[in-house]
N, C-alpha and C positions, 0 to 999 in steps of 0.2 A: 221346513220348506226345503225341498231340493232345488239345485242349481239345473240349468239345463248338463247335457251331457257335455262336462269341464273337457276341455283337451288337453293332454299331457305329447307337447314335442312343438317343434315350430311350425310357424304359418309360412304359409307360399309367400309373403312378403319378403320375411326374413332370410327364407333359403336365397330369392332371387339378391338381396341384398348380399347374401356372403359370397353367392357365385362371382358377384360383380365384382367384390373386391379382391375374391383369386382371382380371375381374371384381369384387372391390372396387374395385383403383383407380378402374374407371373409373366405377364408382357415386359417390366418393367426390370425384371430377373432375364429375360433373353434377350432385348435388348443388350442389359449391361454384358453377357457373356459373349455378345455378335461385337461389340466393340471391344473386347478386351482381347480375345483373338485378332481380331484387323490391327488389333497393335502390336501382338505378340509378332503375325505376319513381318509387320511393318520392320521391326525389331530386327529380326531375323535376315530378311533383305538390305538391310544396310547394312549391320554386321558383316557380309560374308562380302558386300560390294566393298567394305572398306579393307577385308582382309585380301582380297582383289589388287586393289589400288597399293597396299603393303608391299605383298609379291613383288609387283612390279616396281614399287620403289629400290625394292633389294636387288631387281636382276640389274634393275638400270647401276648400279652403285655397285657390284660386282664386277660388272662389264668393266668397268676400270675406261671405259670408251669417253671419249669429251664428245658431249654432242652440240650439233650445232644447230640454233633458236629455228624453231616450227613445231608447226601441229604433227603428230602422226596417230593415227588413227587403228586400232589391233581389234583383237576378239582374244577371250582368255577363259579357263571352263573352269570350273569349281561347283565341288557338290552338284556335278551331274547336271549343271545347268551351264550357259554361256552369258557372259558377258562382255558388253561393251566397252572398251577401256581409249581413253583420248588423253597425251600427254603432250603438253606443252612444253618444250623450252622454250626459255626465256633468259634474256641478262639481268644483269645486276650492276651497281656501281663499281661492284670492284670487280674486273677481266678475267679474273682466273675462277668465280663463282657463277653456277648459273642457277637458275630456279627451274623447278620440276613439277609441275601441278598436273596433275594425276582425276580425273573424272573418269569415274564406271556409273555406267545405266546398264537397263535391260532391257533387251534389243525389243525395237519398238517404243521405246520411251522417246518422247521431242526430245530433238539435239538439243534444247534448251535447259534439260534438266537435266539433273545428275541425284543419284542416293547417296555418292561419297564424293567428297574432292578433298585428294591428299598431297599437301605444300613440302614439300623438300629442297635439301640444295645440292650441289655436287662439286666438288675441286676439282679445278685441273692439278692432276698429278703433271711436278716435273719430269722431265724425259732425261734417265742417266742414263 
């Protein structure tokens, strides 16, 4: 007795079935590389805002200047981009230290946030 004509390969079921499931994978594969970039971004942006807020801890610390407590508010360029830089003086317990806190964004970020904020302190150098 013969079989009807046996089929040798898959059925439209099967193929629809394996498409399905490449097609999550690879949803599932571009998502993960769409998040892993938006972090590397991410990464990248705060690095260069903290080496930002650095600079500026060195110039302030170089200046050898005592500054006296307020906000003052700048612009500083790095890697071809600007940023936002706000450094606060502030006192301390003891008179002759002051505190330095250092916030860079990227122009257009809410004054509310910041990518870096760098805490420092500064001596008053005596006067010979």
């Amino acid at each position: 007795m013969k079989h009807a004509a046996s089929s040798k390969g898959f059925s439209l079921i099967e193929v629809v079935i394996a498409l399905a499931v490449l097609a999550i994978a690879l949803s599932a594969l571009i998502n993960s590389t769409s998040n892993a970039t938006a972090n590397t971004i991410g990464l990248r942006d705060k690095t260069m805002a903290h080496w930002v807020a650095m600079n500026k801890m060195a110039q302030i610390r170089l200046s050898g200047k005592w500054l006296e407590p307020g906000i003052k508010k700048s612009k500083s360029e790095l890697a071809e981009r600007e940023w936002e830089v706000e450094t606060t003086i502030g006192g301390t317990p003891e008179p002759s230290i002051r505190r330095v806190d250092i916030r860079v964004r990227q122009p257009g970020d809410p004054k509310e946030t910041s990518l870096t904020l760098l805490t420092g302190f500064i001596h008053k150098r005596s006067q010979q």
